[in-house]
C-alpha positions as CSV (number, residue, x, y, z in Angstrom):
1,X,10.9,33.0,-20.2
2,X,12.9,30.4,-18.9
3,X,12.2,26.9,-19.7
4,X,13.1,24.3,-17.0
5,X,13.3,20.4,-17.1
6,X,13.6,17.9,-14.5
7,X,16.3,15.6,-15.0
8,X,16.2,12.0,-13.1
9,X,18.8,11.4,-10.8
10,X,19.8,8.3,-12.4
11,X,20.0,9.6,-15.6
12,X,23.6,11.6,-14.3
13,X,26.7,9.6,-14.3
14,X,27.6,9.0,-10.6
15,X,30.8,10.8,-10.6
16,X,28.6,14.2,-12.2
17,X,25.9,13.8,-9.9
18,X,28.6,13.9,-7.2
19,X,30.0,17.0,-8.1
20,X,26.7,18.2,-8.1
21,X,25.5,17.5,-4.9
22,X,28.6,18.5,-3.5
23,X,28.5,21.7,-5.5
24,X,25.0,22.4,-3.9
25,X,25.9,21.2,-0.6
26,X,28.5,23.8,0.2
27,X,27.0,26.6,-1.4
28,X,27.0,30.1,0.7
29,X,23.4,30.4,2.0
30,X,22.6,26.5,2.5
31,X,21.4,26.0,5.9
32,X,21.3,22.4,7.3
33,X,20.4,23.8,10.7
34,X,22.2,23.8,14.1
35,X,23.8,20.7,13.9
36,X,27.2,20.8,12.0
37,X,27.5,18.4,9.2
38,X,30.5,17.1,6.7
39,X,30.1,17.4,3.5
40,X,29.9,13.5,3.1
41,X,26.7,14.0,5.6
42,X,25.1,16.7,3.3
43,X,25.6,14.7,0.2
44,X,24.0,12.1,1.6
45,X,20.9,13.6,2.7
46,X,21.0,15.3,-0.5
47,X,21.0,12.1,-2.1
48,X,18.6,10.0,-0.3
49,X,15.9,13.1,-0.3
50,X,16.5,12.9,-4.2
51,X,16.0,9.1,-4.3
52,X,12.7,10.0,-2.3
53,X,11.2,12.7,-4.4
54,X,11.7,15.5,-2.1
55,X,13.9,16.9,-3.8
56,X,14.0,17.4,-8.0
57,X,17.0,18.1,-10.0
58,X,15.6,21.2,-12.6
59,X,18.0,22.2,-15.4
60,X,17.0,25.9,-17.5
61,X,17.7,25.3,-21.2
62,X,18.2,28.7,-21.4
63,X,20.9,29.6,-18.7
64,X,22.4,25.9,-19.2
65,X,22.4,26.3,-15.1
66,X,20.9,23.9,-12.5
67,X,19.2,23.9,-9.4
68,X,18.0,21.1,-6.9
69,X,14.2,22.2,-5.3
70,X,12.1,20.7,-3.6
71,X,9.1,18.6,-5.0
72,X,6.8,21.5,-4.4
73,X,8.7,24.4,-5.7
74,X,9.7,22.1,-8.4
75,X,6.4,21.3,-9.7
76,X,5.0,24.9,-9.6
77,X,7.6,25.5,-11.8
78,X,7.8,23.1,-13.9
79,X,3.8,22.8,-14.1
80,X,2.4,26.2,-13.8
């Protein structure tokens, strides 16, 4: 079974946690609605829902693979 950890945003070096919102941002599948967006624009919602708590960086100790969720999801997970 997999064995997740949420890891603080401000615990990732700025230029990391960059490439990982940007990473995230322009994955196949992620859908920011009809509006079109750069990917400067999706970073920074990305960001600013992190800073929030919407969102929740989890990292599987297994796989060594991230994923950013939302609060909810991330909790159930992480606190089942």
């Amino acid at each position: 079974m997999a064995q997740f950890v949420a890891v603080p945003p401000e615990r990732i070096e700025a230029a990391s946690l960059q490439g990982l919102l940007e990473e995230f941002a322009s994955r196949d599948g992620t859908d920011y609605g009809e509006l079109e967006f750069t990917l400067a624009d999706k970073v920074g919602q990305l960001l600013e829902q992190l800073r929030r708590g919407d969102l929740k960086i989890l990292y599987d100790l297994d796989s060594q693979q991230w994923d950013l969720l939302p609060r909810e999801e991330a909790d159930l997970i992480l606190h089942p």
